[in-house]
C-alpha positions in Angstrom: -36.8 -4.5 -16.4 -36.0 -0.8 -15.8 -38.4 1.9 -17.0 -37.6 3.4 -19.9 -36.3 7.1 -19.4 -38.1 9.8 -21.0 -35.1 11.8 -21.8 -31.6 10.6 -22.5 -28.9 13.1 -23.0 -24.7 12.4 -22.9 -21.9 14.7 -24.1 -24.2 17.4 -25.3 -22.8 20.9 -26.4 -23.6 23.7 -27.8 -21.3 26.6 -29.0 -22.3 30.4 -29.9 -18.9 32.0 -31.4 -16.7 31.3 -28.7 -19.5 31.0 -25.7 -19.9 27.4 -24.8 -23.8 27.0 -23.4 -23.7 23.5 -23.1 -20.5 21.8 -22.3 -21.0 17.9 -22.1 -24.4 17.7 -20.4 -25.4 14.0 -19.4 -29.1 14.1 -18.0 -31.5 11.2 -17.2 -35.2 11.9 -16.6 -37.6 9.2 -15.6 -41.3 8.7 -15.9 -43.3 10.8 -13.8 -40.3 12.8 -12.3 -40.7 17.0 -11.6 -37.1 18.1 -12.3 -36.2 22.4 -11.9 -33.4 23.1 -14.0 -31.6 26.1 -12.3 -28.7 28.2 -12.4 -27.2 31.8 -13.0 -28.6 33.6 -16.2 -26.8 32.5 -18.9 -25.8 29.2 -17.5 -27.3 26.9 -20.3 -30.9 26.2 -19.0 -32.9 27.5 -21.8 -30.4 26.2 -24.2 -30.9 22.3 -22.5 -34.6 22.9 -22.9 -34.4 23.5 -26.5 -31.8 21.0 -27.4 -34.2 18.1 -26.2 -36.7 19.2 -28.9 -34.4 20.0 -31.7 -35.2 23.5 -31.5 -31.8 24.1 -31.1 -29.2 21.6 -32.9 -25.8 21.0 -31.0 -23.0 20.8 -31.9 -21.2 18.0 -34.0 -19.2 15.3 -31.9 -20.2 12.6 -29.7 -23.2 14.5 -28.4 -26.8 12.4 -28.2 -30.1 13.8 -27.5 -32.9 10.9 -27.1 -36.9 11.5 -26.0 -39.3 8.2 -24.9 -36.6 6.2 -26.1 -36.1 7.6 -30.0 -33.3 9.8 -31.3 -34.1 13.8 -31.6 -30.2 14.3 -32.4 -27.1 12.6 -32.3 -23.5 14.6 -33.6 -25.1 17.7 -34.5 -27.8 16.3 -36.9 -31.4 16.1 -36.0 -33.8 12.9 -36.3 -35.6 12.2 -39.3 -38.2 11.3 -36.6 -37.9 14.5 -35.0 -41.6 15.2 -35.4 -43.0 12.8 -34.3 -41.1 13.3 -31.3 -41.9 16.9 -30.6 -45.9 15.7 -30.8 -45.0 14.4 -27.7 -43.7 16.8 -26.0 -45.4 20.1 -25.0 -43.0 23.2 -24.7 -44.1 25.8 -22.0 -42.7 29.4 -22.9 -41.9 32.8 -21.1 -43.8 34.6 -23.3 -46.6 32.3 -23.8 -46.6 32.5 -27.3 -50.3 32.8 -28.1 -51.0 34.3 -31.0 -53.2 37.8 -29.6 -55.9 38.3 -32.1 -57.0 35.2 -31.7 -59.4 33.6 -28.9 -58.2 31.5 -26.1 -60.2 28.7 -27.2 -58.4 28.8 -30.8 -55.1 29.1 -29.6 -55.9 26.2 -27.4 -57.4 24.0 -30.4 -53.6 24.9 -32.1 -52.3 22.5 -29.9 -54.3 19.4 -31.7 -53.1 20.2 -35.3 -50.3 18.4 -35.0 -53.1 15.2 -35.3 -55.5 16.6 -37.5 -53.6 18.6 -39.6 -53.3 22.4 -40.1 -56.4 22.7 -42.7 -58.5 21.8 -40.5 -57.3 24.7 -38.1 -57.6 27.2 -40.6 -61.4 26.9 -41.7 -62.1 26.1 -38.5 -63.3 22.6 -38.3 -62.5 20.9 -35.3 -64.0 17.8 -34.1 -66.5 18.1 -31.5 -64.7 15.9 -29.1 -61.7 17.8 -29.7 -63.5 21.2 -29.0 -64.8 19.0 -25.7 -61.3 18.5 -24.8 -60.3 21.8 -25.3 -62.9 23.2 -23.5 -62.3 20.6 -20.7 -58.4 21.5 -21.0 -59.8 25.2 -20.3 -61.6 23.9 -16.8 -58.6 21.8 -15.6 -56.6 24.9 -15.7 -58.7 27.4 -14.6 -59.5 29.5 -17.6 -62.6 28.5 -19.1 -64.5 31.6 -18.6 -61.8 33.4 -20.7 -62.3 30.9 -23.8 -64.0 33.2 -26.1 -61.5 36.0 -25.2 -58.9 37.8 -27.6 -55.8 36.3 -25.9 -53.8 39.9 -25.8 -56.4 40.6 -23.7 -55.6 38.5 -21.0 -53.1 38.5 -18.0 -50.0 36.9 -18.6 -51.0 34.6 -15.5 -54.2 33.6 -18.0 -52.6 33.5 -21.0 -49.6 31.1 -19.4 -52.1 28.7 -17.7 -54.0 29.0 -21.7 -50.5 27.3 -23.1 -50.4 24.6 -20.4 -53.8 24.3 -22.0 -53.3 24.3 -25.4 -49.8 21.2 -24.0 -52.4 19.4 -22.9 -55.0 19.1 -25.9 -51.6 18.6 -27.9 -51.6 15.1 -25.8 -48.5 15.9 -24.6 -46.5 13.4 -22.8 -44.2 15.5 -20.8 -43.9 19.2 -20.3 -40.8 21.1 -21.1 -41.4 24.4 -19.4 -38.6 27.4 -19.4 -39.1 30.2 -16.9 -42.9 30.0 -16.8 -43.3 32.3 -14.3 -40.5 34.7 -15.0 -42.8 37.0 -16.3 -45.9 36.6 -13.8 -46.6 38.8 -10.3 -45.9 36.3 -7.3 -49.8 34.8 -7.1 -49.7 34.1 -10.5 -46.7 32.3 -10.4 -47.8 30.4 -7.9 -51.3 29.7 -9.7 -49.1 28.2 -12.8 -46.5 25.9 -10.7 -49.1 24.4 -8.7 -51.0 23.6 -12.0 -47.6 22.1 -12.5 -47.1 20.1 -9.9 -50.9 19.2 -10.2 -50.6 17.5 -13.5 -47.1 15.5 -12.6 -49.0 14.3 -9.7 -51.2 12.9 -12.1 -48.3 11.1 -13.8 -46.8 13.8 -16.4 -43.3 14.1 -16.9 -41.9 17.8 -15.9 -38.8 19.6 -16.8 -38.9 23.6 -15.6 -36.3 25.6 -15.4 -36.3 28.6 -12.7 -34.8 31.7 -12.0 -36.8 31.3 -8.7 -34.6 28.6 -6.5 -37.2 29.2 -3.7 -40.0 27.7 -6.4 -37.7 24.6 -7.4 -37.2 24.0 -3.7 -40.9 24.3 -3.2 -42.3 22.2 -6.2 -39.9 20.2 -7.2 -38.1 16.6 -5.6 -35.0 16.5 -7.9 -33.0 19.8 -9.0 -30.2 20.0 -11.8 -28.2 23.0 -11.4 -26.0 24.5 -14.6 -23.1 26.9 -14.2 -21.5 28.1 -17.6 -23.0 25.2 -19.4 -22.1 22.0 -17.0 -23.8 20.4 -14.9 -22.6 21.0 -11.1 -25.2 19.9 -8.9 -28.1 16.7 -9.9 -29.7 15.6 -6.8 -32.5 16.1 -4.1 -33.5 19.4 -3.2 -32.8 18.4 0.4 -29.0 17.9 0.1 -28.5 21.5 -2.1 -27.2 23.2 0.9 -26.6 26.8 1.4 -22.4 26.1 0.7 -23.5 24.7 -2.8 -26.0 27.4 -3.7 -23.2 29.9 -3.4 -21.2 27.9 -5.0 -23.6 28.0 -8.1 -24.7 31.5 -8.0 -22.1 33.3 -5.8 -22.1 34.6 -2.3 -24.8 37.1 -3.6 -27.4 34.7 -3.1 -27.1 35.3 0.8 -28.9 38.4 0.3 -31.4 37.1 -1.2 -32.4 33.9 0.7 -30.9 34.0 3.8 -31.6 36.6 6.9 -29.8 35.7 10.0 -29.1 32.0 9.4 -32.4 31.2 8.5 -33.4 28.6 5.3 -34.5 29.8 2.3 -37.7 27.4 2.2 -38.8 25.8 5.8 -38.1 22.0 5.4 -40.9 19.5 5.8 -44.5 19.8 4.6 -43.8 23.0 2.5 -41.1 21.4 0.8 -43.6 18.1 0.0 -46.2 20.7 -1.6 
């Protein structure tokens, strides 16, 4: 019997005024897969990303979002389950959204009130074995030194690898994470997408979208291109070829990738990283 998929999306859109973001998406993840969501800015991706956990309702119509098998929204109208839903799912931002004044190791323990409840947050009062798994959260990702620090204090490279973290204490199941690195110097950047690819070699589920098509040809097998809200491209990274990158982003992309002929990411071993 076929594996469940862990997202299920069909005839998705979204309208702003007359701008149509999303303009009947269809997108089927599996277990374990590490899928880059790319495209020009403004072509949907962040919008896709939100959708999936009702952060963003579509619009009415035939539209369908679905997560581990259960409805998020269908025609516009979010799930009564929705909740439970979104415990499942851990949300990677740009901006991190840590709250500053606060430790690393709280904003981390943020990510378990979802099961024990927002009280318990607010005085405080967290389970040893959850301030273990916090703290062991911390380790996996490189920033347990920096646990006691004011989180404004931090680099944005510390305070992003902080909210993979804080996904992972949550107990997420798969990680929804929207321009990551957008915001980070190159070896940070590089820090957080091989923490990344790390954990869905471990067997989570990954969904990033990427400004940086030299990154989603790096780290990840399976790339979905968007281009003024549809879907043009959903396939290996080996068969996106140089015609169809211009094709999604214009010929300016040549300046940027190629230099007398040559690939934009060597094939082989770098592209299995």
């Amino acid at each position: 019997m076929p594996a469940q998929p862990v997202l299920q999306l069909s005839h998705v859109a979204k309208t702003y005024g007359r701008r149509r973001a999303l303009d009947d998406v269809a997108l089927r993840v599996e277990p374990g897969e590490m899928v880059a969501l790319i495209g020009p800015s403004g072509s949907g991706k962040s919008t896709l990303l939100r959708a999936v956990t009702g952060l963003v309702c579509i619009d009415g119509g035939d539209g369908r979002v679905e997560a581990f098998g259960e409805p998020v929204q269908v025609e516009g109208r979010l799930s009564p389950g929705v909740r439970d839903v979104r415990a499942r799912v851990g949300f990677i931002f740009q901006q991190f959204n840590l709250v500053g004044r606060l430790s690393l190791f709280s904003n981390v323990m943020i990510g378990a009130m979802g099961r024990l409840g927002p009280w318990r947050g607010l005085l405080g009062r967290w389970p040893a074995a959850d301030k273990a798994r916090a703290m062991a959260a911390l380790e996996r990702v490189g920033v347990a030194e920096q646990a006691g620090q004011r989180a404004g204090t931090l680099s944005g490279g510390q305070q992003q690898r902080g909210a993979i973290a804080r996904a992972l204490v949550q107990g997420a199941e798969l990680i929804l994470a929207d321009e990551p690195v957008a915001s980070l110097d190159p070896v940070s950047a590089r820090r957080v997408m091989e923490l990344l690819k790390g954990l869905n070699r471990e067997g989570m589920t990954v969904v990033v979208s990427l400004h940086q098509v030299d990154y989603a040809l790096r780290y990840c097998p399976r790339l979905v291109a968007l281009k003024a809200g549809k879907v043009v491209y959903d396939g290996p990274r080996e068969a996106l070829d140089r015609g169809l990158l211009i094709d999604i982003y214009g010929p300016e992309i040549e300046d940027v990738f190629w230099d007398g002929g040559a690939a934009p990411v060597p094939l082989g071993k770098e592209q299995a990283a």
